[in-house]
Backbone as a chain_set.jsonl record, in Angstrom:
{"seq": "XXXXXXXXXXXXXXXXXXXXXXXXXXXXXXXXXXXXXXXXXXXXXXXXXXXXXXXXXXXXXXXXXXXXXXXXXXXXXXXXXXXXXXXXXXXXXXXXXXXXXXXXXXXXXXXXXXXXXXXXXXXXXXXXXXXXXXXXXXXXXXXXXXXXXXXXXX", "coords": {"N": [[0.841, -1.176, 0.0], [0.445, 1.929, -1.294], [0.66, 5.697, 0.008], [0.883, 9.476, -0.251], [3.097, 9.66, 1.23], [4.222, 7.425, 2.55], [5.198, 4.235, 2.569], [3.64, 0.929, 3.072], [4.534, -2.787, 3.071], [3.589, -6.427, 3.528], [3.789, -9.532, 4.496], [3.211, -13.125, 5.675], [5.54, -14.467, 7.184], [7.295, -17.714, 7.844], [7.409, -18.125, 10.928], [7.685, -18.184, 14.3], [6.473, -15.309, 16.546], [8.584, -14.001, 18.136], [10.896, -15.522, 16.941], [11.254, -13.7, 14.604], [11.294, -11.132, 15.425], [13.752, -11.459, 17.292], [15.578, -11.507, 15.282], [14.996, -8.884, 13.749], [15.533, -7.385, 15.799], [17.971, -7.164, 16.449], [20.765, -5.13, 15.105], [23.073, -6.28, 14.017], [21.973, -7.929, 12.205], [20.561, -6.649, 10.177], [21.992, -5.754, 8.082], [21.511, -8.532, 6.3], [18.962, -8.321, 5.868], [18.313, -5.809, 4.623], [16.954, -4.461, 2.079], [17.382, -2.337, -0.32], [20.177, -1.926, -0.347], [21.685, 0.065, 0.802], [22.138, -0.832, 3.462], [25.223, -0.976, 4.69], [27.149, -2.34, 7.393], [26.872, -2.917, 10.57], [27.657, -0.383, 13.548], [28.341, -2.054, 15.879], [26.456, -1.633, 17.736], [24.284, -2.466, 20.081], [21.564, -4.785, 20.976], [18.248, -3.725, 20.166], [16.296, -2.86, 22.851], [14.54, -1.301, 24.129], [12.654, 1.658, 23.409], [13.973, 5.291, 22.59], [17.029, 4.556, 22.403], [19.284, 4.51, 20.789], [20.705, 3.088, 17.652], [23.875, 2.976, 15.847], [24.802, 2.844, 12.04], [26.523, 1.686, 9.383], [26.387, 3.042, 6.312], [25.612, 3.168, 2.524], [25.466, 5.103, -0.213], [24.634, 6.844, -3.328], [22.995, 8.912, -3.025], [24.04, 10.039, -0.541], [26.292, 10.726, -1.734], [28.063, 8.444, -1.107], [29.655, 6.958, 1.159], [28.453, 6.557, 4.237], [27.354, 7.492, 7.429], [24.314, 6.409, 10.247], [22.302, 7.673, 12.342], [20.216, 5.839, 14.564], [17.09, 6.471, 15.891], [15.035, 4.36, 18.657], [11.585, 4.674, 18.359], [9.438, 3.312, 18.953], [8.276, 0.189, 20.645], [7.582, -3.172, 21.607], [7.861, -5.709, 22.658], [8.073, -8.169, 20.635], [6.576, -7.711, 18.888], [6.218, -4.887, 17.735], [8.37, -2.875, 16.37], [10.478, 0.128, 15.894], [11.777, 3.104, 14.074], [13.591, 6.086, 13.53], [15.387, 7.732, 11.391], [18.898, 9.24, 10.896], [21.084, 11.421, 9.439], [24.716, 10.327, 10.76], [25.053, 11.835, 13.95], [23.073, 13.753, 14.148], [19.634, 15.476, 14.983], [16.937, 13.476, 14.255], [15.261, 14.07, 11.166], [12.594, 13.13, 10.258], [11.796, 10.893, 8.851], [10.514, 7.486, 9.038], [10.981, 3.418, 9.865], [8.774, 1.611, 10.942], [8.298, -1.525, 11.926], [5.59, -4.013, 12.11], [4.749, -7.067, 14.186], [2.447, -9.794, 13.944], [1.26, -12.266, 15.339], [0.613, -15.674, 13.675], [-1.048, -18.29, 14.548], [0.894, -20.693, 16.193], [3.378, -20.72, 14.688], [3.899, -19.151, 12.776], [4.327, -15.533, 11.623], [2.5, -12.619, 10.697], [3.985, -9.807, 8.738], [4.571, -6.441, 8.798], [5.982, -3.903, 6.933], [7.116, -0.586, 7.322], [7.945, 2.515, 5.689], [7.6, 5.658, 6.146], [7.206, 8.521, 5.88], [5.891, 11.027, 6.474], [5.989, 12.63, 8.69], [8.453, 14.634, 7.793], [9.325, 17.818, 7.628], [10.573, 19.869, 6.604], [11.124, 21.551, 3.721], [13.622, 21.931, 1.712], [14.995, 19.252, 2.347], [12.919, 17.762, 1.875], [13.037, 17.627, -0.911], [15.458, 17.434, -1.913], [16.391, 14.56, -0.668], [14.422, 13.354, -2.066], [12.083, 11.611, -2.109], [10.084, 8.898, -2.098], [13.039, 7.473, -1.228], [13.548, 5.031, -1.095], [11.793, 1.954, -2.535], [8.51, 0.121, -3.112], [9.096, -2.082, -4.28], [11.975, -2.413, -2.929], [11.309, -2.753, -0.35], [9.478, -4.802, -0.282], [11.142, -6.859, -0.986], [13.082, -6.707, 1.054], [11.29, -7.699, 3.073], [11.111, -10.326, 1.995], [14.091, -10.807, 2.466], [14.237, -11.015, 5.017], [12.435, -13.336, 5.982], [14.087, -15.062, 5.126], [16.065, -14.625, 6.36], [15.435, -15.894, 8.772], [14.896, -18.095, 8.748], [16.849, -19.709, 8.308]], "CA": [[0.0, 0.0, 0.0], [1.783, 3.274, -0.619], [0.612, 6.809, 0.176], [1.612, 10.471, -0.639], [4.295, 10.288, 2.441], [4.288, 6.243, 3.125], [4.822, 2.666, 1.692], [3.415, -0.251, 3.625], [4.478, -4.221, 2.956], [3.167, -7.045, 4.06], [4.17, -10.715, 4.102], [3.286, -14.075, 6.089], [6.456, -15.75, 7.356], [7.03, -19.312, 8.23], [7.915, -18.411, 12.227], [7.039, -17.85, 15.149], [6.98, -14.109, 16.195], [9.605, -14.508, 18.736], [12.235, -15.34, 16.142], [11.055, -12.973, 13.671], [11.558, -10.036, 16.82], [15.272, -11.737, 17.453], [16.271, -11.271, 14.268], [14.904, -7.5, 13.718], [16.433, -6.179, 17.269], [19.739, -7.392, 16.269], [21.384, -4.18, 14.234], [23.979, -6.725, 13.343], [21.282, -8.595, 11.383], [20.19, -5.695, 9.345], [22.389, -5.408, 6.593], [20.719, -9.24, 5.789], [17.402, -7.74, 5.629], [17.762, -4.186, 3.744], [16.481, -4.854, 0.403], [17.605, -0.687, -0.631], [21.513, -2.192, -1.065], [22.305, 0.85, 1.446], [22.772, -0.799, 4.341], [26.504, -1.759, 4.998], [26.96, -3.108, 8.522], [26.294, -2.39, 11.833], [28.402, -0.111, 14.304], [28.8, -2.157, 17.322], [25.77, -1.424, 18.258], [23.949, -3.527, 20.99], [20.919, -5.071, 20.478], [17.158, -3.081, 20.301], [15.756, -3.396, 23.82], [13.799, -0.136, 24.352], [12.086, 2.922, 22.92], [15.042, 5.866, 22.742], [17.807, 3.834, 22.68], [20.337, 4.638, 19.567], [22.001, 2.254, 17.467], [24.476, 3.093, 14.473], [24.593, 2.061, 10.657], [27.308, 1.685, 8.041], [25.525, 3.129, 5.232], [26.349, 3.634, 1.312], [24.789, 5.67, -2.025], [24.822, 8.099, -4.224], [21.95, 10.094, -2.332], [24.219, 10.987, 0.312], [27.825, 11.074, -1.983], [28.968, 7.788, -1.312], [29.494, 6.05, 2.531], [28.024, 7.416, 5.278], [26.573, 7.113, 8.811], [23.165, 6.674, 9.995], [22.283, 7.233, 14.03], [18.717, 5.172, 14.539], [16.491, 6.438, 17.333], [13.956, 3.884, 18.893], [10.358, 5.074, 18.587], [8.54, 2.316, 19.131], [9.356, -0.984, 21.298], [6.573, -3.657, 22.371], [8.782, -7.179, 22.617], [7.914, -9.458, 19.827], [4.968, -7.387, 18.227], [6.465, -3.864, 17.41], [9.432, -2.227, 16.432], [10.224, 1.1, 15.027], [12.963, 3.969, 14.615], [13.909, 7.492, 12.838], [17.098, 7.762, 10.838], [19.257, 10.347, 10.717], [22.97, 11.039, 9.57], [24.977, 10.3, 12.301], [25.244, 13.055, 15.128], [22.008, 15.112, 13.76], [18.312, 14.9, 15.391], [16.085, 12.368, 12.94], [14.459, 14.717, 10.009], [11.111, 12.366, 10.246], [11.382, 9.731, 8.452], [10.646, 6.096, 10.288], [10.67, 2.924, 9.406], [8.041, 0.51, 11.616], [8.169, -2.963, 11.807], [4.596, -4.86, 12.804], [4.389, -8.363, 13.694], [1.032, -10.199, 14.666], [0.737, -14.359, 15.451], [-0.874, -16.03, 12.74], [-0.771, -19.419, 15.111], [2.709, -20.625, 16.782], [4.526, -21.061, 13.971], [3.768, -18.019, 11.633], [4.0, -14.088, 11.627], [2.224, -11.661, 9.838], [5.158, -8.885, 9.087], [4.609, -5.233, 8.016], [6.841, -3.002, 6.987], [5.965, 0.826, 6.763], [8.693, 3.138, 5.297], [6.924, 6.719, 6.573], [8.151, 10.225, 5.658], [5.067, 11.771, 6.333], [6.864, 13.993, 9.904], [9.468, 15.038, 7.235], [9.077, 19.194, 7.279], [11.938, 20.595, 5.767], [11.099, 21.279, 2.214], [14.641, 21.722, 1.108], [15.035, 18.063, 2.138], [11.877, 16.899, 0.981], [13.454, 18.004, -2.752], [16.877, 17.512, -2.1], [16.389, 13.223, -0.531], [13.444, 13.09, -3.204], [11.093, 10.637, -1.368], [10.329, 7.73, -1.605], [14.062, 6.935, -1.315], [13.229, 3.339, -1.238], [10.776, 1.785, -3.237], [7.836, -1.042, -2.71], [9.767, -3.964, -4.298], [12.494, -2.869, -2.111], [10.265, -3.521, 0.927], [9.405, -6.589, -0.693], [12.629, -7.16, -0.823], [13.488, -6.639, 2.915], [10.778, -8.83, 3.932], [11.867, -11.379, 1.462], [15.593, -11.585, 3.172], [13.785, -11.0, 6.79], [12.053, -14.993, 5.67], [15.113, -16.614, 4.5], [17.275, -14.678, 7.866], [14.772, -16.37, 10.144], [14.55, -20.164, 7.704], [18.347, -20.472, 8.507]], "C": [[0.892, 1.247, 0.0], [0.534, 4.434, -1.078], [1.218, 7.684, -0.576], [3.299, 10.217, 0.44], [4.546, 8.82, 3.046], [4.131, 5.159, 2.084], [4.607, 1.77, 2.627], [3.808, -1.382, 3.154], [3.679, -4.678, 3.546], [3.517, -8.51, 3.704], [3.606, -11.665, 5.564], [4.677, -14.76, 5.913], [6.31, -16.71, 8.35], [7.847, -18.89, 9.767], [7.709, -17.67, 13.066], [7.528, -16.196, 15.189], [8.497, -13.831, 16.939], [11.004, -14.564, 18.096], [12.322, -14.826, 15.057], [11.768, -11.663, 14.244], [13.298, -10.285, 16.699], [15.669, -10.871, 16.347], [16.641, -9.234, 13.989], [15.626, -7.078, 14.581], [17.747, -6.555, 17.523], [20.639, -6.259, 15.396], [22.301, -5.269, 13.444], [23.313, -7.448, 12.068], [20.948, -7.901, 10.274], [20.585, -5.873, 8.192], [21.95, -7.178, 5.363], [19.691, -8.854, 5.478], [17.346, -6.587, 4.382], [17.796, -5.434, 2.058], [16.713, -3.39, -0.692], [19.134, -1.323, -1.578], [21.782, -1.008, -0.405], [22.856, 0.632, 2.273], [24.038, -1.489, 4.321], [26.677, -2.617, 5.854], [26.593, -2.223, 9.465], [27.458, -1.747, 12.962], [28.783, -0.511, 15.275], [27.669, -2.057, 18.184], [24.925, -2.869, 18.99], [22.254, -3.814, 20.571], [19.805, -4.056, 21.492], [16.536, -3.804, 21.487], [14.488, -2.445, 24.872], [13.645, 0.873, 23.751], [13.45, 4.182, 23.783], [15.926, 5.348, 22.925], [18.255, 4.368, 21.01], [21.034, 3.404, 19.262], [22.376, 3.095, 16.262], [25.038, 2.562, 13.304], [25.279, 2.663, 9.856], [26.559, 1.914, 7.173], [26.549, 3.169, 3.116], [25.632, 4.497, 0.528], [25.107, 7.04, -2.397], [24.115, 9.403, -3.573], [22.423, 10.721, -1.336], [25.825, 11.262, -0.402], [28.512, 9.99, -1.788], [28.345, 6.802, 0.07], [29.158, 6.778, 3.339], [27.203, 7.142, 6.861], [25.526, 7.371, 9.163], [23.081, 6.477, 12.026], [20.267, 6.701, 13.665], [18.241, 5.407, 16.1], [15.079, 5.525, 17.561], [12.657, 4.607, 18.967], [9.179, 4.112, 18.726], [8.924, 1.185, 19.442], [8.644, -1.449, 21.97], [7.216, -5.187, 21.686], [7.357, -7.869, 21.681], [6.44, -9.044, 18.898], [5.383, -5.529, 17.691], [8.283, -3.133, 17.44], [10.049, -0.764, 15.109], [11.366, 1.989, 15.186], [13.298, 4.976, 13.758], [14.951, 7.41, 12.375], [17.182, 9.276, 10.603], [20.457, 10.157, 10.43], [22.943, 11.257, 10.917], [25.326, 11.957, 13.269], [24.456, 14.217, 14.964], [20.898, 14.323, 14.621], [17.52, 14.31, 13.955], [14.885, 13.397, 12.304], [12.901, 14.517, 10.024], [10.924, 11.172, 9.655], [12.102, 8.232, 9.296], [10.14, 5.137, 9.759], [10.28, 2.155, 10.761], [7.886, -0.919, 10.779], [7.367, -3.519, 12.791], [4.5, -5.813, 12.675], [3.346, -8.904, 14.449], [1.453, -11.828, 14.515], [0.13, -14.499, 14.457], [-0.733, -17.723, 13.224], [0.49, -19.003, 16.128], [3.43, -20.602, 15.842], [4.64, -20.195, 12.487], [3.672, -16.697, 12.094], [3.712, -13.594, 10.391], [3.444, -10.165, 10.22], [4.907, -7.994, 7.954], [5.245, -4.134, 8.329], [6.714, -1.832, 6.703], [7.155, 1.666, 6.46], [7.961, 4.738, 5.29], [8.103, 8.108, 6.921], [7.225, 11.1, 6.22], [5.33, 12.8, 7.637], [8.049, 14.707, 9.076], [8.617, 16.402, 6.981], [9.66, 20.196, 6.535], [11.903, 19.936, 4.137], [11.87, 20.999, 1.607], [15.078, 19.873, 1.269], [14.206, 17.0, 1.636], [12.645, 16.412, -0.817], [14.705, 17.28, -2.543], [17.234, 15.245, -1.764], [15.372, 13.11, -2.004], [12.512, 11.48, -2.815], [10.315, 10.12, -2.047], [11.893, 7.206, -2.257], [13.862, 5.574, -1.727], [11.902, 2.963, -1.609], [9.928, 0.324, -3.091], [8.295, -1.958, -2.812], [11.092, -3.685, -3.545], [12.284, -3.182, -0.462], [9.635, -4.776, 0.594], [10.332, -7.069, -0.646], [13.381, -7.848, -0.051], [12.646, -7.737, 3.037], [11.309, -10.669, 3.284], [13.224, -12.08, 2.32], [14.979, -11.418, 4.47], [13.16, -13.127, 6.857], [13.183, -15.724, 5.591], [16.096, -16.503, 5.842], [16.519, -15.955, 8.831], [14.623, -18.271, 9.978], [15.905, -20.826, 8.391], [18.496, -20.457, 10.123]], "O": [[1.734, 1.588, 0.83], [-0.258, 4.315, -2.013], [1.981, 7.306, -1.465], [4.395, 10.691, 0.141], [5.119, 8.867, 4.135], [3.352, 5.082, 1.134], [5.631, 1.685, 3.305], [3.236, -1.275, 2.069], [2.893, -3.976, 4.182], [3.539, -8.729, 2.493], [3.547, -10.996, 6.595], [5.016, -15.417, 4.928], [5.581, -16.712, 9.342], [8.99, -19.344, 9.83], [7.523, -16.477, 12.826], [8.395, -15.694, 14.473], [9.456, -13.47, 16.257], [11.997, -13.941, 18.471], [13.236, -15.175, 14.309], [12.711, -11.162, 13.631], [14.03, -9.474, 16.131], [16.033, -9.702, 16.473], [17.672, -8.561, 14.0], [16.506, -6.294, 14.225], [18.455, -6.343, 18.508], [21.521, -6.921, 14.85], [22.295, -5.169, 12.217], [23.955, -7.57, 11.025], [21.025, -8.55, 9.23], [19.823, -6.125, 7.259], [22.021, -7.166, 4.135], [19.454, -9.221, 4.327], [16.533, -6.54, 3.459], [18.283, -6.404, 1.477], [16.207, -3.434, -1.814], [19.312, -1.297, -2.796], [22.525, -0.495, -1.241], [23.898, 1.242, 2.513], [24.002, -2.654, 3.925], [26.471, -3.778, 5.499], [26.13, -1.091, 9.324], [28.262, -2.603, 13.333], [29.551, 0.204, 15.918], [27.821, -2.369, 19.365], [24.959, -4.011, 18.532], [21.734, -2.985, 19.824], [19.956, -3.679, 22.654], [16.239, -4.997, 21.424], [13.852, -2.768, 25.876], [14.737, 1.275, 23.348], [13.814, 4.131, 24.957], [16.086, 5.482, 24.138], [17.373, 4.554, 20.172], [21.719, 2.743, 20.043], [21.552, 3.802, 15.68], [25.885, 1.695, 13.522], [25.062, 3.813, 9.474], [25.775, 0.984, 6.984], [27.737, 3.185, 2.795], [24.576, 4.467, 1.161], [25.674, 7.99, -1.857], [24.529, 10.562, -3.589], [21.851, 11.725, -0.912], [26.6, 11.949, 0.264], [29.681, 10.096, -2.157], [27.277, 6.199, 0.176], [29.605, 7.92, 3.227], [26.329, 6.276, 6.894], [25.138, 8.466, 8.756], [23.554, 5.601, 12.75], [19.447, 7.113, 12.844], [18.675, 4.887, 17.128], [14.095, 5.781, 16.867], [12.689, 5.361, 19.94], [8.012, 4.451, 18.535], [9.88, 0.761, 18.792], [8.475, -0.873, 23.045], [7.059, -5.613, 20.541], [6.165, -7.994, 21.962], [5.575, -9.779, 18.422], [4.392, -5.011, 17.176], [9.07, -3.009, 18.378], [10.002, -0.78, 13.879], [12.033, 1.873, 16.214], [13.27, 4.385, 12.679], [15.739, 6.847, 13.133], [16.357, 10.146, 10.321], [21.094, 9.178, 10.819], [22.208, 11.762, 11.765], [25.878, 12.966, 12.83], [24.753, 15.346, 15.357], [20.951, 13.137, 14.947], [17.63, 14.784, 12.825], [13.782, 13.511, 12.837], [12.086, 15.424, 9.859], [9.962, 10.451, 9.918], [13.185, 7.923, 9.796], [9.078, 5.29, 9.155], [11.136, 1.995, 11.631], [7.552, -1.253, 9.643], [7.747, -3.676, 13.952], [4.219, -6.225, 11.55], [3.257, -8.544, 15.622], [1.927, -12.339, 13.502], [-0.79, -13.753, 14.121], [-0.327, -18.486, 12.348], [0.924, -17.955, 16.607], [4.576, -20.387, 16.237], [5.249, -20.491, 11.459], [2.902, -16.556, 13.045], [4.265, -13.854, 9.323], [3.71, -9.654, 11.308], [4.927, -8.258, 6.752], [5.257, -3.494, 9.38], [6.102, -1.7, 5.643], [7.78, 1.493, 7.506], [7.73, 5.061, 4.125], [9.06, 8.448, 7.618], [7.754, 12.162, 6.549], [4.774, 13.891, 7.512], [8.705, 15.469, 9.786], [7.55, 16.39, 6.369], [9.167, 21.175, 5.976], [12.241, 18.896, 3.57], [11.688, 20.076, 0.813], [15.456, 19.291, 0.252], [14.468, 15.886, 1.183], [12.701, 15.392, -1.503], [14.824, 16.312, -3.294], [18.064, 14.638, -2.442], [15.938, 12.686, -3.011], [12.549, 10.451, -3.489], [9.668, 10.869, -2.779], [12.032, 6.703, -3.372], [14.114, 5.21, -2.875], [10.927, 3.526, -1.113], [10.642, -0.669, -2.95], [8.248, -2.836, -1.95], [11.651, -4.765, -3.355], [13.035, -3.735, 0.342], [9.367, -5.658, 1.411], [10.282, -8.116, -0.001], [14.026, -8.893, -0.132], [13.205, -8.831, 3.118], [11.671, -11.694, 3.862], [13.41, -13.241, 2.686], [15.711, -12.065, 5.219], [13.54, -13.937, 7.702], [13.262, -16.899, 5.949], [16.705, -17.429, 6.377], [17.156, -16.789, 9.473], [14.376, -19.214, 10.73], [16.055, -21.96, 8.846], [19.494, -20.943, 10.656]]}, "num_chains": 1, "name": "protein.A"}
């Protein structure tokens, strides 16, 4: 589903939510998941365990000049059913845009997993123009959830 200011996914994977959750609140796991081809690795950062909590992200592209750093602030954090967070280059406050990750039970041994890529707190026109939004695009949220199935298979 995508919006003026938002793209939604959605996928059924084969596992419980539990080790769907693991996987996501691992930063180190990440750069398996992105489906963009931005993310690099992960700074060291410790694993997602609360709302405001920072981790930091090896990034790459053209949109920012090359390699670059990304600080991630928690905004959302309900164990094994929500997880969410603002990017920003590193050592700035987060512009607005947040990507949420919802997962629901579908049994024990399945999650429903949606991914929302949301600009719509982004105020600053000059960056509206200047990122050119939607950075990332539906099949690469298909993408993501795609490698989020095969992280969680292995």
């Amino acid at each position: 589903m995508t919006s003026d200011t938002s793209i939604t996914v959605s996928r059924t994977i084969d596992a419980p939510t539990s080790v769907v959750f693991d996987v996501l609140s691992n930063p180190e796991r990440h750069v398996d998941l992105d489906g963009s081809g931005f993310v690099v690795s992960d700074e060291k950062s410790d694993r997602i365990t609360g709302s405001g909590q920072v981790f930091r992200m090896n990034m790459t592209g053209d949109h920012m000049g090359g390699d670059y750093q990304t600080d991630n602030t928690v905004t959302g954090y309900d164990h094994n059913h929500l997880l969410a967070w603002q990017t920003a280059p590193a050592d700035t406050e987060p512009p607005g845009w947040e990507w949420v990750w919802e997962l629901e039970a579908q049994g024990s041994e399945s999650t429903e997993v949606r991914l929302t890529y949301d600009w719509s707190k982004v105020t600053d026109q000059a960056l509206l123009q200047q990122v050119g939004f939607p950075l990332v695009t539906e099949d690469q949220l298909e993408d993501s959830l795609g490698n989020l199935a095969s992280a969680v298979a292995s």
